[in-house]
N, CA, C and O atoms as a GROMACS GRO file, in nm:
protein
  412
    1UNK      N    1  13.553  14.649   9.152
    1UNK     CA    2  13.532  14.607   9.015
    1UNK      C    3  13.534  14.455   9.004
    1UNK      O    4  13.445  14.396   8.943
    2UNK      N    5  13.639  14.388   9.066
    2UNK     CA    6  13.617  14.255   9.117
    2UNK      C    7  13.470  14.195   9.124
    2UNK      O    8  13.434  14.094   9.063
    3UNK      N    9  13.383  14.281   9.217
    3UNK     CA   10  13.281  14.229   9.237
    3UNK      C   11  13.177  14.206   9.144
    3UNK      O   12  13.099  14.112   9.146
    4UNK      N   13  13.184  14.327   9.038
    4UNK     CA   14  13.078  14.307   8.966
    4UNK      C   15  13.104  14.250   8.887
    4UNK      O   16  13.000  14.233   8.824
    5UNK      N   17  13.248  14.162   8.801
    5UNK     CA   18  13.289  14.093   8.710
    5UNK      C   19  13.202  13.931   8.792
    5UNK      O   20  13.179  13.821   8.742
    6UNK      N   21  13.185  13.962   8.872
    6UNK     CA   22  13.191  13.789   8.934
    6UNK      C   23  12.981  13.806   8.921
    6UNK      O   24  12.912  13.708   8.894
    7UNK      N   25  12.928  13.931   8.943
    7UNK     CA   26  12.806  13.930   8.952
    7UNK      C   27  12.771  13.901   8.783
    7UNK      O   28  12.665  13.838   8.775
    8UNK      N   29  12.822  13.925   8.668
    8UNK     CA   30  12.790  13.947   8.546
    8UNK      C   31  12.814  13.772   8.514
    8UNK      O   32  12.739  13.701   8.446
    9UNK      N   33  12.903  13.744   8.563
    9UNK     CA   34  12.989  13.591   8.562
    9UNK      C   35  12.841  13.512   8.532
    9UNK      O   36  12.794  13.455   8.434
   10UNK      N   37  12.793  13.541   8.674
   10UNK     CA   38  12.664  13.465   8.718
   10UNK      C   39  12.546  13.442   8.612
   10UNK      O   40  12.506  13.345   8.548
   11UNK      N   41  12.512  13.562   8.623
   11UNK     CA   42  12.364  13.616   8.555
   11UNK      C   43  12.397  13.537   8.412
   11UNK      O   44  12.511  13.495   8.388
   12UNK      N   45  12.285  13.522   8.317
   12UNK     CA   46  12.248  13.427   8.202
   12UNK      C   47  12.305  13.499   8.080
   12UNK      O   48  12.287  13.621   8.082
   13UNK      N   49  12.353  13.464   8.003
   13UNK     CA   50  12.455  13.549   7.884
   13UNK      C   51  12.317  13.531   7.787
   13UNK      O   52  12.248  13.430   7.785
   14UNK      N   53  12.298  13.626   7.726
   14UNK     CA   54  12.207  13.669   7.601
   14UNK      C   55  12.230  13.564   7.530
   14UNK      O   56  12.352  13.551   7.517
   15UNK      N   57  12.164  13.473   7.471
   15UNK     CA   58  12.211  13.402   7.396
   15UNK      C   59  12.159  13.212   7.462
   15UNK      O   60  12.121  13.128   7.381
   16UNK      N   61  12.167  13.191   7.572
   16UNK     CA   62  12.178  13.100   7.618
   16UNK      C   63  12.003  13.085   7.637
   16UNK      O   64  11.928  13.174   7.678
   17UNK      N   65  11.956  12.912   7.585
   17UNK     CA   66  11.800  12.931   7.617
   17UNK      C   67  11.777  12.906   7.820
   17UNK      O   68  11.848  12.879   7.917
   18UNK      N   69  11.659  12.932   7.795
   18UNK     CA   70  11.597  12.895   7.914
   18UNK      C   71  11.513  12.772   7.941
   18UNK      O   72  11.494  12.698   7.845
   19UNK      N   73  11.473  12.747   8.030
   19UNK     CA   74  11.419  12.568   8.011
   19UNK      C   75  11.244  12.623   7.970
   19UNK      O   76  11.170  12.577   7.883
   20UNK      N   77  11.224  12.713   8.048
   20UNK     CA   78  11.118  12.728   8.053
   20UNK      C   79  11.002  12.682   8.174
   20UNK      O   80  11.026  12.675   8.294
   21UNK      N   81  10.882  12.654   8.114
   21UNK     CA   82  10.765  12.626   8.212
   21UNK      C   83  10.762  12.490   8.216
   21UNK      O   84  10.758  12.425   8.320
   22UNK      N   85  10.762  12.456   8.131
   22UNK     CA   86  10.716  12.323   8.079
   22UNK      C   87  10.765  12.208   8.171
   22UNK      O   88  10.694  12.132   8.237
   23UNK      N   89  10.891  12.210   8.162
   23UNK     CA   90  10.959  12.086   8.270
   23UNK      C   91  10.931  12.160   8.398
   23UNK      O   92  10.925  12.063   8.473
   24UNK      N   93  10.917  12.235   8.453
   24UNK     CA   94  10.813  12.244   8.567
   24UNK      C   95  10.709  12.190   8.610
   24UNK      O   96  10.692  12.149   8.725
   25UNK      N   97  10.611  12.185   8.496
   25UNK     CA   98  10.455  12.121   8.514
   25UNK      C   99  10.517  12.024   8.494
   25UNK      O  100  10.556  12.004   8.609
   26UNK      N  101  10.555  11.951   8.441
   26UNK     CA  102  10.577  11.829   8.432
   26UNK      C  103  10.635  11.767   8.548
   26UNK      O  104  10.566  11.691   8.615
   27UNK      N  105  10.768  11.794   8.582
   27UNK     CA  106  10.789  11.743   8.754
   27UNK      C  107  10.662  11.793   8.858
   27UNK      O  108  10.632  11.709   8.944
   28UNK      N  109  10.612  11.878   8.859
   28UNK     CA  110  10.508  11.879   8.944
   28UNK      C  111  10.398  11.768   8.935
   28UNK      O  112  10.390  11.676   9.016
   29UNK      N  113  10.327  11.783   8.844
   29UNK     CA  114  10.286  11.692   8.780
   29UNK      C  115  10.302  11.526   8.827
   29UNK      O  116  10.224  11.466   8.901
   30UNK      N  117  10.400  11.480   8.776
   30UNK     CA  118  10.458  11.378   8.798
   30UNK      C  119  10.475  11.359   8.949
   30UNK      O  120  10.444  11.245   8.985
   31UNK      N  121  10.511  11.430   9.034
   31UNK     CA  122  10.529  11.455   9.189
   31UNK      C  123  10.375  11.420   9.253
   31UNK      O  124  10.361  11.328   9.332
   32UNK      N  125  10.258  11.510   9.206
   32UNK     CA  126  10.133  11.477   9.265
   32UNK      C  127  10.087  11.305   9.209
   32UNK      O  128  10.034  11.216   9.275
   33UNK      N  129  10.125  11.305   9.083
   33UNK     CA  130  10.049  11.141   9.077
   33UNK      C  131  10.174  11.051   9.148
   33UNK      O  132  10.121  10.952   9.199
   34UNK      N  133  10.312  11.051   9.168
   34UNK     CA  134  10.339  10.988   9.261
   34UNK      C  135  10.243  10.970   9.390
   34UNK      O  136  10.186  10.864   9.416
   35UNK      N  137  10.233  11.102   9.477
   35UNK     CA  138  10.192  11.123   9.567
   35UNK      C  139  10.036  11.024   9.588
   35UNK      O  140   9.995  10.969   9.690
   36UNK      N  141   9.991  11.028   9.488
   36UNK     CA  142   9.822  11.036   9.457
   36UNK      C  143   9.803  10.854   9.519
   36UNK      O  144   9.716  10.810   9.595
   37UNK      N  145   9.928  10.776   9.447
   37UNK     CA  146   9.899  10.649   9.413
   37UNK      C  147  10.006  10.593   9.522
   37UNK      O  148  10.030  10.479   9.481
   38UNK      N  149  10.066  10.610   9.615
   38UNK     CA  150  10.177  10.583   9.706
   38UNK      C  151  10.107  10.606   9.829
   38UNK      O  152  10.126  10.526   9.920
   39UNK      N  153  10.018  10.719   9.848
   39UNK     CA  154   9.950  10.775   9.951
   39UNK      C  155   9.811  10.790   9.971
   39UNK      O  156   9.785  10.775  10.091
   40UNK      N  157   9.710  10.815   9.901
   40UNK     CA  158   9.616  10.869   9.888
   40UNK      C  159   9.530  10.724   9.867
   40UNK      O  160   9.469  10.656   9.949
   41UNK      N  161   9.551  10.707   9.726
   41UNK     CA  162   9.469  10.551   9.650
   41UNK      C  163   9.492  10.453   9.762
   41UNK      O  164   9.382  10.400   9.777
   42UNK      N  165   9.593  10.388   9.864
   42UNK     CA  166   9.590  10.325   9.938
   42UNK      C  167   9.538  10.374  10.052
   42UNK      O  168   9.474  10.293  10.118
   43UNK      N  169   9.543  10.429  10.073
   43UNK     CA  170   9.476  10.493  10.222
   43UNK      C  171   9.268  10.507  10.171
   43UNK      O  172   9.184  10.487  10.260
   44UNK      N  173   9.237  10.531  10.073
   44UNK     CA  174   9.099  10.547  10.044
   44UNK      C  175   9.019  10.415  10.010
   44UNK      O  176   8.897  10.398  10.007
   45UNK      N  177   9.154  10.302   9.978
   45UNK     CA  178   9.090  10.110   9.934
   45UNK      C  179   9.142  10.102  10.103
   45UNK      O  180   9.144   9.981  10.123
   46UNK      N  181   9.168  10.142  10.182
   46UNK     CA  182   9.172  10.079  10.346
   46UNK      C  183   9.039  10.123  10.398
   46UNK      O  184   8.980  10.059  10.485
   47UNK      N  185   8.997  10.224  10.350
   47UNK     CA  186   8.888  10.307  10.424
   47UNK      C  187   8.774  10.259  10.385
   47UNK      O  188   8.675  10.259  10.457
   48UNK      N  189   8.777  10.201  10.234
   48UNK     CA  190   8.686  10.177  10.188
   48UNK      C  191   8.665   9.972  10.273
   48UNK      O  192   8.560   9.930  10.322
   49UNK      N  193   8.765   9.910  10.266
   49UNK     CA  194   8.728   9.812  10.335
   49UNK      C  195   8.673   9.829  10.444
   49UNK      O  196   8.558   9.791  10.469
   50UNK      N  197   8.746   9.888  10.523
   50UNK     CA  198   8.706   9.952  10.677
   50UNK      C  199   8.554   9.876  10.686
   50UNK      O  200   8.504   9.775  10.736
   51UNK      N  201   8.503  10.020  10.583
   51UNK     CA  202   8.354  10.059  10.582
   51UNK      C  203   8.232   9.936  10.568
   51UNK      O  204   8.116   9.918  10.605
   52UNK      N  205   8.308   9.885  10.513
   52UNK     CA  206   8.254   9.728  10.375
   52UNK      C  207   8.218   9.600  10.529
   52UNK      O  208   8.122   9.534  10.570
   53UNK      N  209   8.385   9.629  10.573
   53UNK     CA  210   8.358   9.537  10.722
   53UNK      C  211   8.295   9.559  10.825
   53UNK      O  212   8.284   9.459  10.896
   54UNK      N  213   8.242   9.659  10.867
   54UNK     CA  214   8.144   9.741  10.963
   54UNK      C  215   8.025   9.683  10.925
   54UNK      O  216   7.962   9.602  10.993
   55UNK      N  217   7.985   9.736  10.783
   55UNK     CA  218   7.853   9.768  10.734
   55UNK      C  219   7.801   9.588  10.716
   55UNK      O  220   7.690   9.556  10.672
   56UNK      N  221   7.897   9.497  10.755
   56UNK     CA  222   7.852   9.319  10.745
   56UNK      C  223   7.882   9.292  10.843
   56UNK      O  224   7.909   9.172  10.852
   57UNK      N  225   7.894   9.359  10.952
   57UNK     CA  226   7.891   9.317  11.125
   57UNK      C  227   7.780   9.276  11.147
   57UNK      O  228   7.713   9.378  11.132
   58UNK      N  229   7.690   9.172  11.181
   58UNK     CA  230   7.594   9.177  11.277
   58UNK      C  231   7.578   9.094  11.400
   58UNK      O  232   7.681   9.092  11.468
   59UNK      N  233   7.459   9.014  11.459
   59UNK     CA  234   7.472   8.998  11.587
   59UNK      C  235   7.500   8.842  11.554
   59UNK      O  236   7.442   8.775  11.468
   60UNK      N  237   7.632   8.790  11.669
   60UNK     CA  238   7.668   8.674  11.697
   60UNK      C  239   7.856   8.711  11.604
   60UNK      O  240   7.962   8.648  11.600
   61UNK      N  241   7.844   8.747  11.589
   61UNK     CA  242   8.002   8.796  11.479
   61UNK      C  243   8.106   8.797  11.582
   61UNK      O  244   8.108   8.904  11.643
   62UNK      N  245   8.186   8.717  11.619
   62UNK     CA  246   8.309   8.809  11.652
   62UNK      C  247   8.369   8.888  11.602
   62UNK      O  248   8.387   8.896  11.480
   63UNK      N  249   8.423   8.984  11.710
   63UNK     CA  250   8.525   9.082  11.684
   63UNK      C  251   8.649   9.119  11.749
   63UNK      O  252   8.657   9.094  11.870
   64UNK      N  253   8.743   9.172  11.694
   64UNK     CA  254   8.856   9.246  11.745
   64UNK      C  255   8.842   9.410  11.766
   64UNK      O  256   8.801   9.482  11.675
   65UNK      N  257   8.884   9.469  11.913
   65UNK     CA  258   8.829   9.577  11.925
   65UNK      C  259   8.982   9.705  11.917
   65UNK      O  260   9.101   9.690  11.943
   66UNK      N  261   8.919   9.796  11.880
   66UNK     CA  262   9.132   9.894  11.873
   66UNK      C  263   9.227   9.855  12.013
   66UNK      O  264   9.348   9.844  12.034
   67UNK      N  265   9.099   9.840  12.098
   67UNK     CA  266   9.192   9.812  12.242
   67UNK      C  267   9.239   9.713  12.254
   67UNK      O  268   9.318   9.694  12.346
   68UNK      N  269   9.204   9.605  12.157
   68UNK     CA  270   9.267   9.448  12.190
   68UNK      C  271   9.142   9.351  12.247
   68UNK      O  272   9.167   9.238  12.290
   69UNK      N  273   9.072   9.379  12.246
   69UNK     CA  274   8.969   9.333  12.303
   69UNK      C  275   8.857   9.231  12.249
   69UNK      O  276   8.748   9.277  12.216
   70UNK      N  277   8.885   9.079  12.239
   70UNK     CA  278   8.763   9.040  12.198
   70UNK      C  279   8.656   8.979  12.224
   70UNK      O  280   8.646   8.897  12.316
   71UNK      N  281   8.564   9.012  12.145
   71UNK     CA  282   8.440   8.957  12.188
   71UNK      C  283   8.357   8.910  12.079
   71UNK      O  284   8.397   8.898  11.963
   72UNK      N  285   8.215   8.878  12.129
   72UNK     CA  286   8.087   8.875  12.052
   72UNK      C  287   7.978   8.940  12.034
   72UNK      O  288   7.890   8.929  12.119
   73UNK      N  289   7.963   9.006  11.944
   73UNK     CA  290   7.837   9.103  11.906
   73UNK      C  291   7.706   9.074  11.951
   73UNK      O  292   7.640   8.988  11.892
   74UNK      N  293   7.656   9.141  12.058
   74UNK     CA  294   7.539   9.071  12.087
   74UNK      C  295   7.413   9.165  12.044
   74UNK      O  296   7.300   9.115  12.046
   75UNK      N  297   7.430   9.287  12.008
   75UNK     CA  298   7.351   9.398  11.976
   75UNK      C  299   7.408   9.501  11.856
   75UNK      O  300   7.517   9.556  11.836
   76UNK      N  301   7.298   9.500  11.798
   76UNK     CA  302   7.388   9.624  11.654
   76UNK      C  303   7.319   9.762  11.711
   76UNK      O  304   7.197   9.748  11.726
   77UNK      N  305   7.361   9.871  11.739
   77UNK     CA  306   7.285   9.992  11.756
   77UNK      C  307   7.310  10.087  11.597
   77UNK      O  308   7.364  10.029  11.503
   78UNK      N  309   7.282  10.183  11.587
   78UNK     CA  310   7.271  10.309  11.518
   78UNK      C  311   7.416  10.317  11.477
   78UNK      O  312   7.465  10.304  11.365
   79UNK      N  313   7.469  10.339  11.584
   79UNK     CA  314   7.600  10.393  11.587
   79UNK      C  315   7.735  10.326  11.675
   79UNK      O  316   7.844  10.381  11.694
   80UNK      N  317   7.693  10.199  11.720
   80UNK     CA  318   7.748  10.103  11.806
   80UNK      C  319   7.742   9.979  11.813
   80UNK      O  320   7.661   9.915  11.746
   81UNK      N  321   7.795   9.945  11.865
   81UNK     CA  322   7.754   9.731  11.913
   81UNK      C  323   7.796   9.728  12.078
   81UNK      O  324   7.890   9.772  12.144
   82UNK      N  325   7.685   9.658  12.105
   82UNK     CA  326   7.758   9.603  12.195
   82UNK      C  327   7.828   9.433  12.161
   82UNK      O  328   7.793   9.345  12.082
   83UNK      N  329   7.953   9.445  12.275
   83UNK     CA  330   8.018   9.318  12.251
   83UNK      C  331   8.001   9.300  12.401
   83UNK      O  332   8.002   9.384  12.491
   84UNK      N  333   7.977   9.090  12.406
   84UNK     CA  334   7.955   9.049  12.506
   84UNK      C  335   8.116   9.006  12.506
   84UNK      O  336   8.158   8.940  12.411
   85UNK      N  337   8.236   9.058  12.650
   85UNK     CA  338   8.379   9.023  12.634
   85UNK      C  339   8.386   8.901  12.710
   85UNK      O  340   8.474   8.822  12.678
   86UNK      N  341   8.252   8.852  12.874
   86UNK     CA  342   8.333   8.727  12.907
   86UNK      C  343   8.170   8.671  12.954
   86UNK      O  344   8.098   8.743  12.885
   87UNK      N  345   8.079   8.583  13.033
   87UNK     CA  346   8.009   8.539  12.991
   87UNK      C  347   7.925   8.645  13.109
   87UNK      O  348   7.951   8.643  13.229
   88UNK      N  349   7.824   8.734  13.047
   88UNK     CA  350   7.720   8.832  13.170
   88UNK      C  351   7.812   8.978  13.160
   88UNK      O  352   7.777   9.083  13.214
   89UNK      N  353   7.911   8.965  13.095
   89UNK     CA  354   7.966   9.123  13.068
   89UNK      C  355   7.936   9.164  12.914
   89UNK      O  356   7.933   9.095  12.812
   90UNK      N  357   7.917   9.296  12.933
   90UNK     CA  358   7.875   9.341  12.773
   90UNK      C  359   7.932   9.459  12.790
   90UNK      O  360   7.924   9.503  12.905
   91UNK      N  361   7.991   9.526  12.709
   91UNK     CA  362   8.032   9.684  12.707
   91UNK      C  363   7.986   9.739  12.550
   91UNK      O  364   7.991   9.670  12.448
   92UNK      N  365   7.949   9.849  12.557
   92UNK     CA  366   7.904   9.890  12.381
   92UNK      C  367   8.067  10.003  12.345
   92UNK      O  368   8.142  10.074  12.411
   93UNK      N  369   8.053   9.965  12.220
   93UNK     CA  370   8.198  10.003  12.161
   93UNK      C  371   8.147  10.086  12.039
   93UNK      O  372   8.072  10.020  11.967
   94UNK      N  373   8.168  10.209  12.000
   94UNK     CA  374   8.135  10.300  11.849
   94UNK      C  375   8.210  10.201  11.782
   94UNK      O  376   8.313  10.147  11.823
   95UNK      N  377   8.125  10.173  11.631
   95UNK     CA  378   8.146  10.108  11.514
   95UNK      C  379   8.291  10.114  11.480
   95UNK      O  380   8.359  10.023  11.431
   96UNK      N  381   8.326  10.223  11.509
   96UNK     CA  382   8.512  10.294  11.448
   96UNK      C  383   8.604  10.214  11.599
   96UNK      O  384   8.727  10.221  11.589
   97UNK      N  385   8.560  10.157  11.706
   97UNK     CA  386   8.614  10.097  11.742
   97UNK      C  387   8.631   9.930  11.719
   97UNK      O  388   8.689   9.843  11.784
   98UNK      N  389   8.562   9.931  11.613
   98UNK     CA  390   8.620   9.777  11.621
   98UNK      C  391   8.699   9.739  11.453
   98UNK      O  392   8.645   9.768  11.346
   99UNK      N  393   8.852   9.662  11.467
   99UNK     CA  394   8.914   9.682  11.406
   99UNK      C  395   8.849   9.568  11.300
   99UNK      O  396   8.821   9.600  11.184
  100UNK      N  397   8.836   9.477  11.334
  100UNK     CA  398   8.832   9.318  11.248
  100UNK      C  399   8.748   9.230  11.317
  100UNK      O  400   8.701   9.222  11.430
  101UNK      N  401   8.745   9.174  11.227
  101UNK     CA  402   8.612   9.037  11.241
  101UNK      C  403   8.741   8.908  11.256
  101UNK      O  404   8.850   8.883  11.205
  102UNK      N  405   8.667   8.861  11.338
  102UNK     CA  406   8.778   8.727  11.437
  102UNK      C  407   8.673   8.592  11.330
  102UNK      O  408   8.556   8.606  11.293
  103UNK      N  409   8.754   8.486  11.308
  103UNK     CA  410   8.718   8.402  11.226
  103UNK      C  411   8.703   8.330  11.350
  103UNK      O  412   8.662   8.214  11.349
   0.00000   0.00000   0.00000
């Protein structure tokens, strides 16, 4: 009998409101546009530079490559560059490998 005095204890007395839905959506809510603008909005203005700096690469440009690597653009392809790294060496690098433009 103990036990079920302590189970009744628990459970919500007739009478007492409930919060409802509402402050639910609302912390949720509030949780995704945190999320949106902490995570998302910055990560999509990086991507979008990214793109911006690629797409104004052309030939004679230095660059910085993901590997550390720099050089000078001596060729724009489709989908690549080559970079000339020391004077008669050239290696071609995909566009997504090169991080930054060297001033």
């Amino acid at each position: 009998m103990l036990l079920t005095e302590k189970v009744y204890a628990m459970a919500p007395q007739a009478g007492q409101a409930e919060g409802g839905i509402m402050p639910t959506i609302i912390m949720f809510g509030s949780i995704i546009l945190i999320m949106y603008f902490m995570i998302i909005r910055p990560q999509q203005k990086r991507q979008k530079e990214s793109q911006n700096m690629l797409s104004s690469l052309g030939k004679g440009d230095k660059v910085i490559t993901s590997a550390g690597m720099h050089g000078k653009i001596v060729e724009v392809q489709e989908s690549a560059f080559v970079v000339e790294i020391a004077n008669g060496v050239q290696i071609t690098f995909e566009k997504a490998a090169i991080v930054s433009k060297k001033d």
